[in-house]
Structures are given as C-alpha cells and as structure tokens.
C-alpha positions as CSV (number, residue, x, y, z in Angstrom):
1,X,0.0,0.0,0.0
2,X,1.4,3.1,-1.2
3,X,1.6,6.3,1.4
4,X,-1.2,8.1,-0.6
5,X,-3.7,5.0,-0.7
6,X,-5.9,4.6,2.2
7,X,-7.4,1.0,3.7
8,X,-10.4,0.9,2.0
9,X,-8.4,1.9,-1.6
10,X,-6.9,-1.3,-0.7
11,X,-10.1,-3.1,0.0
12,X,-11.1,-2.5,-3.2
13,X,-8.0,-4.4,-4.6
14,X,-9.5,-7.3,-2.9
15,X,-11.3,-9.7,-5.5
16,X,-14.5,-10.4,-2.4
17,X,-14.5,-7.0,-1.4
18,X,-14.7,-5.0,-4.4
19,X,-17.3,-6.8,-5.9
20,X,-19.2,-5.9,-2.3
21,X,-17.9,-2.3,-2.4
22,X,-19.6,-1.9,-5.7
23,X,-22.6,-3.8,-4.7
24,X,-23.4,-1.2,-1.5
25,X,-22.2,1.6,-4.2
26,X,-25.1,0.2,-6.1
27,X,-27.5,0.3,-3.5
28,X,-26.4,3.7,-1.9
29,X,-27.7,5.2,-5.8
30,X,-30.5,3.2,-6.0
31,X,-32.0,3.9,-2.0
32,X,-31.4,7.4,-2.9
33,X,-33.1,7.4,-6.4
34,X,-35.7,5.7,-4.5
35,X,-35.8,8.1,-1.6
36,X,-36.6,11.1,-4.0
37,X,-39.9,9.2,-4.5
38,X,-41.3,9.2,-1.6
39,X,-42.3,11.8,1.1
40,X,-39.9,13.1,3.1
41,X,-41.2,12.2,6.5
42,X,-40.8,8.5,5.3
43,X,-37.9,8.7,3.3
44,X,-35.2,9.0,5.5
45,X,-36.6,6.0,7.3
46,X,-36.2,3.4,4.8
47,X,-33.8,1.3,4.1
48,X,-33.0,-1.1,1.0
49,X,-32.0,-4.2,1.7
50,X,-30.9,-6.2,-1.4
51,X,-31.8,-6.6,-5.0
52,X,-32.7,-10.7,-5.9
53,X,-31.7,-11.6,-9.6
54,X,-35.2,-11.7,-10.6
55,X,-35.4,-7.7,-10.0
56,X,-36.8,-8.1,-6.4
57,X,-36.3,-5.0,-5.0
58,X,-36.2,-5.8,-0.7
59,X,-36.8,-2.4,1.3
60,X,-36.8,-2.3,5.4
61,X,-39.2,0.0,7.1
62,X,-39.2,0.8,10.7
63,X,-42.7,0.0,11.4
64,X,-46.1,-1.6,10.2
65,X,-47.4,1.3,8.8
66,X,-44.6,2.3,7.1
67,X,-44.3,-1.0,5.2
68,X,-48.3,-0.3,4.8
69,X,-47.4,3.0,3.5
70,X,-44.7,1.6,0.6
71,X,-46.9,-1.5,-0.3
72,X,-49.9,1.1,-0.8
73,X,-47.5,2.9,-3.6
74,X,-45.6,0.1,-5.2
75,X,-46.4,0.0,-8.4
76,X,-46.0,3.9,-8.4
77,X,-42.4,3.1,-7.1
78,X,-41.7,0.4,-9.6
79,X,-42.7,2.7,-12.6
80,X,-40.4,5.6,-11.1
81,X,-37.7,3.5,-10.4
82,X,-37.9,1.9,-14.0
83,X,-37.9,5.0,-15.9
84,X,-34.7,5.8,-14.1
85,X,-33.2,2.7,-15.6
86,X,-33.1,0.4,-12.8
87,X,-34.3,-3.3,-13.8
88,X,-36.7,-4.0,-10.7
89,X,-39.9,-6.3,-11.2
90,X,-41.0,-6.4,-7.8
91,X,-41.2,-4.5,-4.7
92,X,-41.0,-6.4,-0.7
93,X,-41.3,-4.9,2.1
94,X,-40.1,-6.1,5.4
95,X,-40.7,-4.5,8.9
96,X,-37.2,-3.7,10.6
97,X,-37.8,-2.6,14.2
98,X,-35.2,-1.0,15.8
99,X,-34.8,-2.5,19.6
100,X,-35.2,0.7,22.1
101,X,-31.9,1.6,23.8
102,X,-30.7,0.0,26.5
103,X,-31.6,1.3,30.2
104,X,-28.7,2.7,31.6
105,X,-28.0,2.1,35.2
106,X,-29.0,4.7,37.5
107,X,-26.4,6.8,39.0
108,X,-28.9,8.1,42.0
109,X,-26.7,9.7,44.4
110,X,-28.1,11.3,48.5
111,X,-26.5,14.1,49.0
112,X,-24.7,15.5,52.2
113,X,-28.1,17.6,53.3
114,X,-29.6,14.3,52.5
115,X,-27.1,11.9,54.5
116,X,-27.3,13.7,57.9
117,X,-31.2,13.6,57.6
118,X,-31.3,10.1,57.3
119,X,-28.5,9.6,60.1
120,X,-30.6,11.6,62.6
121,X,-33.5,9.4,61.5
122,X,-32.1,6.5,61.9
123,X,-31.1,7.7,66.0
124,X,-34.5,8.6,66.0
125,X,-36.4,5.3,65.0
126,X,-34.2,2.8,67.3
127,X,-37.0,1.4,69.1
128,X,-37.9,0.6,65.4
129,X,-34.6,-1.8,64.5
130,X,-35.9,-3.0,61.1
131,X,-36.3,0.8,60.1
132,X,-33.7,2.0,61.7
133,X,-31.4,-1.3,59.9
134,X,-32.5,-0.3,56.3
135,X,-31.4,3.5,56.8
136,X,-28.0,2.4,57.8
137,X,-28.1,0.3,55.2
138,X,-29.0,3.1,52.8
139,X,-26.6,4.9,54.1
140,X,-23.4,2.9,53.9
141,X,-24.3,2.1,50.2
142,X,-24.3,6.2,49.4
143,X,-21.2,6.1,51.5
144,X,-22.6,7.7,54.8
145,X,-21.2,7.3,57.9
C-alpha cells in the first residue's frame, strides 16, 4: 500500500470485497433514487435491503405502517424506479424494528443535606430496629457514615 492510498483503496484491490464495495455503491444510488420518490417524512426512514436476480427490490421500514405505507404505492415506485433505468420487477417490504436503547443504570446519588437527615432518623427510630437497619443500610451504600 502506497503512502497516498488509504485502507479501503486497498479493499477495493480485494477480488471479495470490491465486488461488495460496488454492490453497497449500487445500493447507496438506487436507496437514494428511490428516496426522492417518496415523502420526506418516510424517506429517511427506509432502508433497502438487497436486490434478488429476478429484480426483487427488498426495502426495510421501521414499522407496520410504514411497510403499509410503501406497499400502498408500489407499483408507483416500480414505474419511477424503471424510468430511471433500474431493472426492478418487484417490490417487498419487510418490517425492521429498531430495539429501544438499553436502560442505563441509574447513578442516583443522597447528598450531604440528605445523608445527615437520614443519620438523625435512623437515631431517632431505634425502638424501630428493622427501620432504623435499612437506613443504615442506605446509608453505607451512598457512603454515609
């Protein structure tokens, strides 16, 4: 690899991976060919997914009614896609749903106010041990004294 060329100049050296770097090339013109079709509230949010060798055209939407949305104006797709040369017969859509984030642990902290009220609760409630217990408790976990 020369000092001008980068990694992915060299990846598409690679017999495997510059057949796939022209395939997603492919696809980036053709999702963005296909995204001037459609509104713009939906077309940001689809993706396509692969072309079969019959001309099936796969697309992912993020939700039902999406996918309701595209099958609803398919054959208005396929025409506009067609004139612009690409050879698609058929239109699928498939419902992608993204999984929701993952819940981050809570970083809940007493502060020192906090702290000395529940240390002069806990002297308070000792003819309540199990109370006053689970305030010390509490409090060694926040890092009381």
């Amino acid at each position: 690899m020369s000092d001008s060329a980068t990694p992915l100049d060299a990846a598409g050296h690679a017999p495997g991976l510059a057949e796939l770097l022209a395939r997603q090339q492919l696809y980036r013109r053709l999702e963005a060919d296909l995204r001037r079709q459609l509104p713009a509230a939906l077309a940001g949010r689809i993706d396509v997914s692969c072309v079969h060798d019959g001309g099936e055209l796969v697309l992912f939407a993020p939700h039902g009614a999406a996918a309701t949305r595209l099958r609803a104006t398919q054959q208005r797709l396929l025409t506009a896609l067609q004139a612009q040369g690409w050879a698609v017969r058929q239109l699928t859509v498939k419902v992608r749903s993204t999984p929701p984030p993952p819940l981050r642990d809570k970083q809940l902290a007493i502060g020192p106010a906090g702290q000395d009220a529940l240390q002069q609760a806990a002297g308070q409630v000792a003819h309540h041990p199990a109370l006053a217990l689970a305030l010390a408790r509490l409090l060694a976990r926040q890092g009381g004294t």
